[in-house]
C-alpha positions in Angstrom: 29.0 -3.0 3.5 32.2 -3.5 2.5 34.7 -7.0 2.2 36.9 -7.5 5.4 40.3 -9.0 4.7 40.3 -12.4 6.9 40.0 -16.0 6.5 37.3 -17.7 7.9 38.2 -21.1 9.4 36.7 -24.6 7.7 34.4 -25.3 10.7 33.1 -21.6 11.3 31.3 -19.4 10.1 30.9 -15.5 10.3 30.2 -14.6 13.7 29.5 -18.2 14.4 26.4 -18.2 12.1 24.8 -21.6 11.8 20.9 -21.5 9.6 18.5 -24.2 10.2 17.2 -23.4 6.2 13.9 -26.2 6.2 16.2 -29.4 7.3 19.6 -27.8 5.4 22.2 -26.7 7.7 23.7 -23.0 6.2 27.4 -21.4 7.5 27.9 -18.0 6.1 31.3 -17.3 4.8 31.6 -14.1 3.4 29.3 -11.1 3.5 29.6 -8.0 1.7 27.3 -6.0 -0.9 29.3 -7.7 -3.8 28.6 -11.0 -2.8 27.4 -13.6 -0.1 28.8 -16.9 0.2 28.1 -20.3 2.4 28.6 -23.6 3.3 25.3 -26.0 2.5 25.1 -29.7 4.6 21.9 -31.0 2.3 20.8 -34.2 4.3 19.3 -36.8 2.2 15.7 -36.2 0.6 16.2 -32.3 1.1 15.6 -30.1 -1.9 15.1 -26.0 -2.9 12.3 -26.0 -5.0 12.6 -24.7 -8.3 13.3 -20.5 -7.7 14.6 -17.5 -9.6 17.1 -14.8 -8.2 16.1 -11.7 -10.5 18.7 -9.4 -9.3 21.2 -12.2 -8.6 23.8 -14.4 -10.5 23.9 -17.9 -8.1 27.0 -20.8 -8.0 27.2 -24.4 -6.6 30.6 -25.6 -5.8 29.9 -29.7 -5.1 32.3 -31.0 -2.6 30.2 -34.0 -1.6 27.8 -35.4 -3.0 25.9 -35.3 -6.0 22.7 -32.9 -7.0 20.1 -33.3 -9.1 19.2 -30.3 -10.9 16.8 -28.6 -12.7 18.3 -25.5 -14.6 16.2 -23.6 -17.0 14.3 -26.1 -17.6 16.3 -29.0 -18.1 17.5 -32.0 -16.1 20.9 -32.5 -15.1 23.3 -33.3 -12.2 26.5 -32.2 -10.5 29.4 -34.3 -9.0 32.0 -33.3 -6.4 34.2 -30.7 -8.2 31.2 -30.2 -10.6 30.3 -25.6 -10.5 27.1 -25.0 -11.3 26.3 -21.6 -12.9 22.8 -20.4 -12.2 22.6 -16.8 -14.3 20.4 -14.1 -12.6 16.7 -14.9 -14.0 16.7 -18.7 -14.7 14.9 -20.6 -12.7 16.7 -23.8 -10.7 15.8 -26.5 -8.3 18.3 -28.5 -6.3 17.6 -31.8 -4.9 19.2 -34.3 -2.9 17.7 -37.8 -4.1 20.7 -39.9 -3.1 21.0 -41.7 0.2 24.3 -39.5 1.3 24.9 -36.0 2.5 25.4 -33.3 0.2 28.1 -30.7 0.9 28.5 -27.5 -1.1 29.7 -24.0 -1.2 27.5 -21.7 -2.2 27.7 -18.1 -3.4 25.8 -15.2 -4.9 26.5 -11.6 -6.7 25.3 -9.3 -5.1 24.6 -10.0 -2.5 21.0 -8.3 -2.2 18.6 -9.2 0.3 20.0 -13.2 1.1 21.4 -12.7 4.2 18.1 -11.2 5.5 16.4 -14.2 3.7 18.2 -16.5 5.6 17.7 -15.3 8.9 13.9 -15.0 8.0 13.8 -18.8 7.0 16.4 -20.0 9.8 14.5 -22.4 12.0 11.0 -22.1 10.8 10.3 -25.6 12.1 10.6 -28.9 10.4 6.9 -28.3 8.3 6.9 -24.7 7.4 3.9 -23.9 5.8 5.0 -23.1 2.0 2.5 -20.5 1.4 4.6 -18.1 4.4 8.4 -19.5 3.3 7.1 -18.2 -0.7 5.6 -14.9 0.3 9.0 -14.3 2.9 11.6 -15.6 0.2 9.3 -13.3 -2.3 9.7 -10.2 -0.1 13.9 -10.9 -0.4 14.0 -10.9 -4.3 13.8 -14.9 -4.6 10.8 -16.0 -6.3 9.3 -19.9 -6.1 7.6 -21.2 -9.6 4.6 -23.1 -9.5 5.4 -27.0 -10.2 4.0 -25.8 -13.7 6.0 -23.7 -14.3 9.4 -25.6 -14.0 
């Protein structure tokens, strides 16, 4: 699939795509085989447990907000204007432990199997059992690490 030319507006997203992603609210903005992007709303207390894209490099672009992180291994944070790099095969966790929204823009290359995770994971209820969102995400080329393993 290739890149349409296009802008798509700051309240929309493509084909009016909204993702219920376990309490996070997901807007895709671009789709194409190169590359997937979205707008993240991370309420309070929300997270994405610690993960690894094998076959994907992954970016953060904070525009409200701040994240705690854990990236390969090691603590840290990001602020609004703040990119986070996440290189494909290092494993990250994203939490929101403040008492304000988080807003983001997201983005991967390639694309790979995202967009299909997404709409796997989109509205799964507000206590998905992890076992079934570890084995789905697993089946999309995003792996979960044990607690352990972080």
């Amino acid at each position: 699939m290739d890149m349409t030319a296009g802008v798509t507006r700051a309240n929309e997203g493509l084909e009016n795509i909204s993702w219920n992603i376990l309490g996070q609210t997901y807007v895709p903005k671009q789709h194409s085989e190169g590359s997937l992007s979205w707008h993240a709303t991370l309420p309070k207390g929300t997270f994405v447990p610690p993960h690894i894209h094998p076959t994907q490099d992954e970016f953060i672009y904070v525009l409200e907000g701040r994240f705690d992180l854990i990236l390969d291994g090691a603590n840290t944070h990001a602020e609004p204007g703040d990119l986070v790099r996440m290189p494909k095969g290092i494993p990250h966790g994203i939490f929101n432990k403040t008492d304000s929204t988080i807003k983001c823009l997201f983005w991967v290359s390639p694309s790979q199997r995202l967009f299909d995770l997404f709409w796997a994971l989109h509205n799964l209820g507000p206590e998905p059992n992890p076992a079934e969102v570890v084995a789905i995400s697993a089946q999309h080329e995003v792996d979960f690490l044990p607690p352990e393993d972080v």
